[in-house]
C-alpha positions in Angstrom: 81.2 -19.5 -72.3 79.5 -16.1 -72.8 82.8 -14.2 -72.0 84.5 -16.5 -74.8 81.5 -15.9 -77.7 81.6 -12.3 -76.7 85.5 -12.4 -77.5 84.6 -14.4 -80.6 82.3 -11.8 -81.6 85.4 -9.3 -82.2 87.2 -11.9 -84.3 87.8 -9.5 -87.2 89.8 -7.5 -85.2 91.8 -9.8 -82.7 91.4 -13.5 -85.3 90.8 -15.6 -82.1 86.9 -17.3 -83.8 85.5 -19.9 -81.8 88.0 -22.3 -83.3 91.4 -20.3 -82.0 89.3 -19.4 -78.8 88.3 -23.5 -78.1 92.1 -24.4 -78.7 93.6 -21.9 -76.5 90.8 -22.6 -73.8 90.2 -26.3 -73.9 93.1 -27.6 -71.9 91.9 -25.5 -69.2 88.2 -26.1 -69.8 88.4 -29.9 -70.2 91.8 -30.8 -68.2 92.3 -34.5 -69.2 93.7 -36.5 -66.0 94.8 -38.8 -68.8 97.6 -36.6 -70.6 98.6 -35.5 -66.8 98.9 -39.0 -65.3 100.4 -41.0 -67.7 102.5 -38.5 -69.5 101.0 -38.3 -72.8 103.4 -36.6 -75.8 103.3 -36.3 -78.9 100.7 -38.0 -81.3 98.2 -39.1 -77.7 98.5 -36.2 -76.4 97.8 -34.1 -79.9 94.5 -35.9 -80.1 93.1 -35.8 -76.7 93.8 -31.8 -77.2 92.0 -32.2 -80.3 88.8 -33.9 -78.9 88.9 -31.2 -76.2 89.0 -28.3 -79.1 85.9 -29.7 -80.6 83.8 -29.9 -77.8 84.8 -26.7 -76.5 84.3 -24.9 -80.6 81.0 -27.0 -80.3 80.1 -25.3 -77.3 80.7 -21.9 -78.2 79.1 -22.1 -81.7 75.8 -23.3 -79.4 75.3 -21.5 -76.4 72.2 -20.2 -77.1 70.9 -23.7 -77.7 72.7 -25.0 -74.8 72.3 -22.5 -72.1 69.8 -20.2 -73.1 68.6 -16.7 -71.6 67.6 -18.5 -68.4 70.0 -18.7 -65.4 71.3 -21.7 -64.0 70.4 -20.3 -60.4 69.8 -23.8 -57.4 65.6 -22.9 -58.3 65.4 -23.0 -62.0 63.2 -25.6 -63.4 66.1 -25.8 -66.3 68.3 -27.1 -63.6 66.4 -29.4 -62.1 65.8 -30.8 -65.5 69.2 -31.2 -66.2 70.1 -32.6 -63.2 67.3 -35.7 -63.3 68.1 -36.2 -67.1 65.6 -34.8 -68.8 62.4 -34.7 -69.3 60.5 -37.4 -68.0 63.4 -39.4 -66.0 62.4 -40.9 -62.9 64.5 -40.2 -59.5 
């Protein structure tokens, strides 16, 4: 997600934003088993792309707030928060 905000970042030059950037990216980001399984076309298959380009522009205009400076690494205290839900959740 870094890679794709730094690309967004030269957007004046190349025009791929975070909106271009989340619709060329999202099918690979968010495959959708649905659209391959059943064979999705045309109006179905338009809107599950579209869902996955929001969530993937969302992303990207919130990395910061998602992910932070700290890494992800198997010790971080973020990690282990993430992975018990939060704050507070019981195992």
């Amino acid at each position: 997600m870094r890679h794709l905000l730094r690309m967004a970042a030269h957007s004046s030059r190349t025009n791929m934003h975070a909106r271009n950037l989340a619709i060329v990216w999202a099918p690979n980001l968010l495959r959708s088993k649905d659209i391959e399984v059943t064979g999705f076309n045309g109006t179905a298959a338009f809107m599950e792309v579209r869902v996955q380009s929001i969530v993937v522009e969302f992303i990207l205009t919130h990395v910061e707030q998602l992910f932070g400076d700290a890494p992800l690494g198997p010790d971080s205290p973020r990690r282990s928060l993430l992975l018990a839900g939060g704050p507070g959740a019981t195992a």
